[in-house]
C-alpha positions, 0 to 999 in steps of 0.5 A, a space after each residue: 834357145 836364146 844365144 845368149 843361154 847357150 853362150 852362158 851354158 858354154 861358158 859354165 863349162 869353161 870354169 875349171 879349166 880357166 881356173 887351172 891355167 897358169 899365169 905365163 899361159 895367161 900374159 902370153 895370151 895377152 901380150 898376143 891380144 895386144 900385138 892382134 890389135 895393132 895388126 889389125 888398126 885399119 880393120 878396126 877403126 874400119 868398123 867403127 867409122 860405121 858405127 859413128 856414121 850411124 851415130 851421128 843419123 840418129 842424132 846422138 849428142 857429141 858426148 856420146 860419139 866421143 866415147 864411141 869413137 875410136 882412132 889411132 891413140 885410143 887403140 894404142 891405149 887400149 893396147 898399153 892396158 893389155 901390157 899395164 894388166 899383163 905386168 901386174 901379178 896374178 890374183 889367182 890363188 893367192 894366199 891372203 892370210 892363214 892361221 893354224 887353230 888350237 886343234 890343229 887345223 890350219 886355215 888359209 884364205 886363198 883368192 879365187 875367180 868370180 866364175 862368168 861375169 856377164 858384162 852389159 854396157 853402152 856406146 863404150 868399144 874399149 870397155 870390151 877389150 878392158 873386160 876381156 883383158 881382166 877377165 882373162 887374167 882374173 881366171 873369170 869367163 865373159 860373156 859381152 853384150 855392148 850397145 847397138 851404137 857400137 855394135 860394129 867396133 865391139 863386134 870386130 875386138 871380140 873377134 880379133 881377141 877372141 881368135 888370139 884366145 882360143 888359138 893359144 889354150 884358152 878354152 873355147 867358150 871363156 869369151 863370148 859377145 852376144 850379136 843379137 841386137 834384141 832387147 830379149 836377150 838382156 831379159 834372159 841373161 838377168 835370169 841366168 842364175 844356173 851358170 852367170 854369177 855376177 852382171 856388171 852394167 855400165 852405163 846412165 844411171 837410167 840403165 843401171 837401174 834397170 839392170 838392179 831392178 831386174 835382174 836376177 843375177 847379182 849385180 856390181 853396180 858401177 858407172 854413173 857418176 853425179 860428181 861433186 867439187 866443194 870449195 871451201 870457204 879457205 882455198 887456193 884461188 888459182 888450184 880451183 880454177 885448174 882443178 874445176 876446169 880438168 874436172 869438167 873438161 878435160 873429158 866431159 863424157 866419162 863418169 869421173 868428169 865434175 857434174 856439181 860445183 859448189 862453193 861456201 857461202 862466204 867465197 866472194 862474188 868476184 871468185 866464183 866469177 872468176 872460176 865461172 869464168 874460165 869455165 865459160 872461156 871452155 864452152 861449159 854451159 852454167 846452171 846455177 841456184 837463185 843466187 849464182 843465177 843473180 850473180 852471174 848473167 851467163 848462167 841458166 836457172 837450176 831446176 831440181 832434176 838438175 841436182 840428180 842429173 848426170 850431163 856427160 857434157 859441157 854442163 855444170 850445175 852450181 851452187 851456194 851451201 851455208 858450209 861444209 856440213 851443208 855440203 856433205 848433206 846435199 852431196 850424200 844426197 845428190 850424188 851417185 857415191 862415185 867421187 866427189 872432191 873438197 878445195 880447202 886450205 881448211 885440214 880440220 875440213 879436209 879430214 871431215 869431208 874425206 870421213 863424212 862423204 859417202 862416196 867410193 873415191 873422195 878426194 882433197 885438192 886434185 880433179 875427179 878425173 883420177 877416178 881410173 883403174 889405169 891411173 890407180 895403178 889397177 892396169 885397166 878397170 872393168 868399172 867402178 862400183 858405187 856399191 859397197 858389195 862385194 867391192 868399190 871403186 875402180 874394179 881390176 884384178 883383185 875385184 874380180 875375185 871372191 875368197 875360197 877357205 882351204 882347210 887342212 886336217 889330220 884327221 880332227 873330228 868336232 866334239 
């Protein structure tokens, strides 16, 4: 038998009795997972010193060994996600509407857990703590399969949470991390229809799509984040260039950081240098359309595969739309309906682009960067679904829930 098939069988099993724990036993258990994490900081960043020293022989991009690193601030952050989580109230078994039918039976909508969640992932650690954090207070089972890259650091906070869990009433089995490293194991997990209920992949758009095109399981697709930034023919000079710049660089290796830019055709030469500008002075690497490749001397010659593709770097492709109803067209196009935002003085504009853009976070004069759980005010997130089934956006507590119908009767038979 595969491990990561009697890890799922064991996790079935763990269901009920995680259903039926109580909100205080579930934030003790938490506020003791975040107290285990910074008792055992040096043991962790330990473990992913080996992680990063491997990272960096196979020749992995900057990007993608910053978001494998972890140090001091990173694991007090994961920390504060615990107590952020452990503050917010308990999803479980809360009564979303009721209402009493003519015949008398009365019908209440009440929330429940999702059941296992199977959670597959890339060169993310703290993906695993927000995974085990939300899953455990949403009620919800867990079953962990990170990268080889972060094998180390992933294996080492599965085991310091997973010990505080299981000696403190959680049931044995409700966490689990897949150690085997072989590709075969992700195979059998997307079969698993007897005792997983949903897959959460996060990752490149590549693996997303090899998640959706073969698993069997459900799949809350999340992640992948081709952003957009439009500026508007009116705009605000100086907010662009903040909000341009925070988007690409603040931190160019997350889903939410500005991929695409895009300016109205009427916006002068001198503000798109201007903007390019202060990119540049950050190290963004430009890759323009005809005409932005014409204007701008530092700039490299766009390709098609660069409008679909998801940098994580310091990289940005930018171009010109004849107005806001190209935009919205090449962006519902382009984009993976992440987030995308509109600089704009212009609020006719402003409320079309909100409505018009397909996307699951769309914004109006503020940096994509703000697509986050924890700054949604959500504690954590377990990702941000681009899909519309069963949930969208930044995925906390609630979105890790499904609805269950308690019917109550006195003895009402259908005629």
């Amino acid at each position: 038998m595969y491990e990561v098939e009697e890890k799922a069988k064991r996790a079935f099993l763990t269901k009920v009795k995680l259903g039926e724990l109580n909100t205080e036993i579930k934030n003790s258990v938490l506020n003791l997972m975040a107290e285990a994490l910074i008792k055992n900081k040096e043991k962790i960043l330990e473990e992913n010193k080996k992680d990063l020293v491997k990272g960096e022989e196979k020749g992995l991009s900057k990007s993608l060994l910053d978001r494998l690193l972890l140090n001091e601030n990173r694991i007090f952050s994961m920390v504060q996600g615990i107590k952020d989580v452990v503050s917010l109230p308990d999803p479980v078994g809360e009564i979303v509407e009721g209402t009493t039918r003519p015949n008398g039976l009365l019908i209440i909508k009440k929330r429940v857990p999702l059941g296992v969640i199977g959670m597959i992932y890339e060169a993310r650690p703290n993906v695993t703590v927000d995974a085990i954090t939300l899953c455990l207070k949403s009620g919800n089972a867990i079953i962990l399969r990170g990268g080889s890259e972060a094998f180390n650091s992933n294996l080492i906070l599965y085991k310091i949470l997973s010990e505080v869990a299981y000696k403190n009433g959680i049931p044995n089995g409700a966490i689990q991390m897949i150690e085997n490293t072989d590709r075969k194991e992700v195979e059998i997990m997307f079969n698993l229809i007897d005792y997983i209920d949903v897959i959460i992949p996060r990752g490149s758009k590549t693996f997303i799509d090899f998640v959706k095109r073969n698993s069997r399981v459900p799949v809350i697709e999340t992640g992948a984040g081709v952003v957009h930034i439009y500026i508007d023919k009116d705009f605000d000079l100086e907010m662009a260039k903040k909000i341009v710049v925070n988007a690409k660089v603040q931190k160019p290796s997350v889903c939410n950081a500005v991929e695409k830019l895009l300016f109205h055709k009427d916006v002068s030469k001198e503000a798109i240098i201007e903007i390019l500008d202060e990119l540049r002075k950050n190290n963004v690497e430009i890759i323009g359309d005809k005409f932005i490749y014409s204007i701008y001397k530092e700039s490299k010659l766009a390709t098609e595969e660069d409008w679909d593709t998801e940098y994580l770097d310091l990289k940005i492709t930018v171009g010109i739309v004849e107005d806001i109803d190209e935009a919205i067209e090449h962006i519902n196009k382009h984009s993976t309906h992440h987030s995308e935002t509109i600089i704009s003085r212009n609020y006719e504009n402003i409320i079309k682009f909100l409505n018009l853009v397909d996307s699951a976070c769309v914004y109006a004069n503020a940096s994509t960067r703000f697509s986050d759980g924890g700054e949604f005010g959500l504690g954590a997130e377990i990702g941000i679904s681009t899909q519309k089934l069963h949930t969208r956006g930044p995925m906390g507590l609630r979105e890790l829930t499904s609805i269950k119908y308690i019917i109550f009767g006195s003895g009402q038979i259908r005629k």
